[in-house]
C-alpha positions as a printed Julia matrix, in Angstrom:
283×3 Matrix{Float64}:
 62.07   7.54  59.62
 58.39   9.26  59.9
 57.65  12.22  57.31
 57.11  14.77  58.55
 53.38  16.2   56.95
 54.01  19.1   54.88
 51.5   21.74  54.08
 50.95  20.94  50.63
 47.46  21.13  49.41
 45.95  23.07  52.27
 44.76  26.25  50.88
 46.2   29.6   51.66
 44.4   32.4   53.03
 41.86  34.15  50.76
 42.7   37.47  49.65
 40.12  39.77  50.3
 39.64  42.55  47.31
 37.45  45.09  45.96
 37.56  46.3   42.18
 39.36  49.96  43.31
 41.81  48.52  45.11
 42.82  45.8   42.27
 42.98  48.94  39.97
 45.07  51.43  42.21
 47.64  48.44  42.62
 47.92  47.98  38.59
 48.18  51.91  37.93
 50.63  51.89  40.46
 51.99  50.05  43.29
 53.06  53.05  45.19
 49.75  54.99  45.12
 48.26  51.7   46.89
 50.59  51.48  49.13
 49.99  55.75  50.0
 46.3   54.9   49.85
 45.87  51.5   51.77
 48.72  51.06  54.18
 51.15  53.87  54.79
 49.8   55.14  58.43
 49.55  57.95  59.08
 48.31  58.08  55.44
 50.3   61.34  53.5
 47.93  64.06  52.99
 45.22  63.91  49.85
 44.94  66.48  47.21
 42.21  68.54  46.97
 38.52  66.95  45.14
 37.93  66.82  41.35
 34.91  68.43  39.49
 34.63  65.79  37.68
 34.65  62.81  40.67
 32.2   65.59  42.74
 29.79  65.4   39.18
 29.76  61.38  39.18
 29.21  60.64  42.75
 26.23  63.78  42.32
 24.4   61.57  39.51
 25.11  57.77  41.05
 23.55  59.29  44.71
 20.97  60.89  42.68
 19.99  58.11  40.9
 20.01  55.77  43.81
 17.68  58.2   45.92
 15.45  58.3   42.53
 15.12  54.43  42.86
 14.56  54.56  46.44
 11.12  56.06  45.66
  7.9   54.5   45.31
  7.34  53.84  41.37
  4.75  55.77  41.3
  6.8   58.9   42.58
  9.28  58.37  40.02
  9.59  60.96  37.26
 11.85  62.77  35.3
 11.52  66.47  36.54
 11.86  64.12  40.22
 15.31  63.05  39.27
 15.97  66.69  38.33
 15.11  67.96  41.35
 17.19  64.79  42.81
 19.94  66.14  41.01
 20.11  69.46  42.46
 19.43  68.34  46.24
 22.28  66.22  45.72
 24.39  68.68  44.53
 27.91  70.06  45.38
 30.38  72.36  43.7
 33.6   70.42  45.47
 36.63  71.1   42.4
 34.62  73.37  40.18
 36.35  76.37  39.4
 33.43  79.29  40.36
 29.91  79.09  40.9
 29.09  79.74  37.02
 30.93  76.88  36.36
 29.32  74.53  38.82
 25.77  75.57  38.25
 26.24  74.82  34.68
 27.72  71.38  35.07
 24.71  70.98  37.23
 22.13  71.69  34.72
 23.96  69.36  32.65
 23.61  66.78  35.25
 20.15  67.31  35.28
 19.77  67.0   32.01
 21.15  63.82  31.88
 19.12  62.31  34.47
 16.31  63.39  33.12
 16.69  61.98  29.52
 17.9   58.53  31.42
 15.33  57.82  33.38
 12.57  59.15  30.7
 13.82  56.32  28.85
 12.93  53.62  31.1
  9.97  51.83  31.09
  7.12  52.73  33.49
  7.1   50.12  35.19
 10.56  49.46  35.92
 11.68  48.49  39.0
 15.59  47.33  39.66
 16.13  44.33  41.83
 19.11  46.21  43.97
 20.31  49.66  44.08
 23.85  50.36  45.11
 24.11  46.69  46.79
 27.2   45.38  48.29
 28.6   42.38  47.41
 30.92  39.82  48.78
 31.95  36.39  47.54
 34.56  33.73  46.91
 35.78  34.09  43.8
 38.7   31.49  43.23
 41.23  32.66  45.28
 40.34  35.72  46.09
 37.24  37.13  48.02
 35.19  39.86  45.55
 33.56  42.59  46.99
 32.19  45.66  46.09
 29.35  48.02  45.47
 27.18  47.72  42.39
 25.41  50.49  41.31
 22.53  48.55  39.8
 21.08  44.7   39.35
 18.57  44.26  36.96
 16.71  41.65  35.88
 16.55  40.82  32.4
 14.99  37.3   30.7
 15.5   35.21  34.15
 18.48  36.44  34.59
 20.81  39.28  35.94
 22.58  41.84  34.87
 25.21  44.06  36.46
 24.54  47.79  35.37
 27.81  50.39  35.81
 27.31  54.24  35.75
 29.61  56.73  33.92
 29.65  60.01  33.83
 33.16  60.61  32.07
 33.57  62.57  29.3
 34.24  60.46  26.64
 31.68  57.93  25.2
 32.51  53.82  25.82
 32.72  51.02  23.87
 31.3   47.44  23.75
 35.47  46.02  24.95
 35.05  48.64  27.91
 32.24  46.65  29.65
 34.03  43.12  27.77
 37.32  43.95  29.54
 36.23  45.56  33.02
 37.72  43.39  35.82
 35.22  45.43  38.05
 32.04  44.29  36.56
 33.56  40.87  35.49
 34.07  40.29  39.18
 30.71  42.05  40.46
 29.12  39.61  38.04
 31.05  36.62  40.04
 29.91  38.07  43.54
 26.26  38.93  42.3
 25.69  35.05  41.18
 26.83  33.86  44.72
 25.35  36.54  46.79
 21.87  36.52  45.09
 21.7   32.76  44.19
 21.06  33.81  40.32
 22.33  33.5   37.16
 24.49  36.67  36.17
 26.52  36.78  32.78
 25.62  40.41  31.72
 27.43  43.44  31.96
 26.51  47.03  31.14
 28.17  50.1   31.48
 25.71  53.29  30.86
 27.46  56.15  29.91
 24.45  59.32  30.92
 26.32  62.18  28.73
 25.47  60.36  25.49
 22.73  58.42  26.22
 24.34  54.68  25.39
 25.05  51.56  26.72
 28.1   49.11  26.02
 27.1   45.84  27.37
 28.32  42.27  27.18
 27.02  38.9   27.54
 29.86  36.86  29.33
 30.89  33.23  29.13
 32.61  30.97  31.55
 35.56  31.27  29.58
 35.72  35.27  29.61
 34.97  35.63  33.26
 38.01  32.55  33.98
 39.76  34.92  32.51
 39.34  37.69  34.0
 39.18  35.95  37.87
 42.7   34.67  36.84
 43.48  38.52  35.97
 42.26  39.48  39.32
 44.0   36.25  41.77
 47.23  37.52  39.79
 47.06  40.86  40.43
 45.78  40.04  44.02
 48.45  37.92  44.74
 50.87  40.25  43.93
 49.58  42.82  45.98
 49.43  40.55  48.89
 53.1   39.55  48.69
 54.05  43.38  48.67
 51.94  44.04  51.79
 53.13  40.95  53.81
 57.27  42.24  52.63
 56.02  45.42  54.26
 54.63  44.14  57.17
 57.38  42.01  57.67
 60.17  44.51  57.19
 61.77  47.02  59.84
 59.83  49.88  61.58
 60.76  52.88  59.18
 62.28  50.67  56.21
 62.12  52.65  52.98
 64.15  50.24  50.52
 61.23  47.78  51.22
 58.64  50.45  50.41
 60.33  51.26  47.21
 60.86  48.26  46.01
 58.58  46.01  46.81
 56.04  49.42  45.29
 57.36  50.66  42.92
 56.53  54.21  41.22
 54.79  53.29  38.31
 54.31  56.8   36.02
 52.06  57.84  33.27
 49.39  60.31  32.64
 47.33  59.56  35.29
 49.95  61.3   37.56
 48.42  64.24  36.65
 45.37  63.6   38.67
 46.89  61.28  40.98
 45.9   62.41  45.09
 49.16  61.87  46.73
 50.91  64.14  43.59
 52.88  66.48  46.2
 54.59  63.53  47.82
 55.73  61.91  44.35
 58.74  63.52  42.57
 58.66  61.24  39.5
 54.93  61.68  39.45
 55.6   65.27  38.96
 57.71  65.07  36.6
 56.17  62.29  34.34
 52.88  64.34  33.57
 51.94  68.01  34.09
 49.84  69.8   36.61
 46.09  69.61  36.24
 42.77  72.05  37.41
 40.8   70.43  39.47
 38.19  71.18  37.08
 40.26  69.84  34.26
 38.91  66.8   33.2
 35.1   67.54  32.74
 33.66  67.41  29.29
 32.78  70.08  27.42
 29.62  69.44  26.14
């Protein structure tokens, strides 16, 4: 009797991520599925003061780089700053324009701090590459070039300073670091994240072994989003026990900030209401 020739060994479809979408899935299954698949997609909350103030500097800062080097200065990056600007979450103007001189501020020290001749080797570049099972994609804020080789520099803007596991343990830059050495044809083990309120950076130098890990981190967490999405897809028009279970709710503080709050009951009741202008730093 012939055998029949199964499919073993014949590799399965790549699973095409980004670092956001990776991270909405492990916060919580059900906020992916609001944000990526349910059509027509449930209605957003309104913006955040502090999101608005982050994507202000990072579109700032890539204009800034944009320039010729010799039209780069700090009261330029100022001035960036506030033709950038928008008051989207803030609670009143007052509010906004301060936050915005703070901004400034920021900017200015940051880029007064770099040397004069310092030119990055990609601003805000996508990336996309096979990373083990998965495809990695994404867009970096920053490549430099440092001793040969590159590095993978992060923005933050949050309120609270970082530390040297923060850039060790991102899956994000981990992963951008992956899809930078393919897409660029360079060497790429270095991570930084540069946190602009305090003036510091938390880098790390990665090894084989630590980004392994974290690609295995990301095919697992890929692979379980993919089997939720293809139970979906497969299920009955209008199914909810398939949407429930195969995404669960998944609640914790960051239900307070979450954008499909008003269409979450357990969200609601797991954390409490929050300003839009609630999580910006006071100082």
């Amino acid at each position: 009797m012939q055998q029949q020739l199964g499919l073993e060994g014949i590799p399965g479809k790549l699973v095409r991520v980004t670092p956001a979408r990776l991270s909405t899935w492990a916060g919580c299954p059900r906020r992916y599925r609001m944000t990526y698949l349910d059509r027509p997609a449930p209605k957003r909350g309104g913006p955040w003061a502090n999101a608005t103030l982050g994507a202000v500097v990072h579109n700032a800062l890539k204009a800034y780089f944009e320039l010729r080097p010799d039209k780069r200065t700090p009261q330029r990056a100022e001035l960036l700053v506030h033709r950038h600007w928008k008051s989207d979450g803030f609670a009143d103007a007052d509010q906004a324009a301060e936050h915005r001189r703070r901004a400034q501020r920021w900017v200015h020290d940051y880029v007064a701090e770099l040397p004069a001749d310092f030119t990055p080797v990609a601003v805000e570049r996508w990336v996309s590459a096979p990373v083990g099972e998965i495809i990695a994609e994404g867009r970096v804020d920053r490549v430099d070039e440092r001793d040969g080789e590159l590095v993978v520099v992060d923005y933050k803007t949050g309120r609270h300073g970082l530390r040297v596991d923060d850039a060790k343990n991102s899956l994000a830059l981990g992963l951008y670091a992956l899809a930078v050495r393919t897409t660029l044809r360079r060497p790429c083990n270095r991570v930084e994240l540069h946190h602009l309120p305090t003036g510091t950076v938390a880098a790390w130098d990665h090894t084989a072994e630590s980004l392994d890990g974290l690609r295995e981190r990301a095919e697992t967490l890929a692979g379980e989003l993919q089997e939720a999405t293809d139970a979906l897809e497969s299920a009955s028009p209008g199914s909810s026990t398939v949407a429930e279970t195969a995404f669960p709710v998944r609640t914790g503080p960051h239900c307070s900030w979450c954008d499909f709050r008003a269409h979450c009951t357990e969200g609601q009741q797991a954390a409490p209401d929050l300003r839009p202008w609630s999580l910006l730093g006071d100082g």
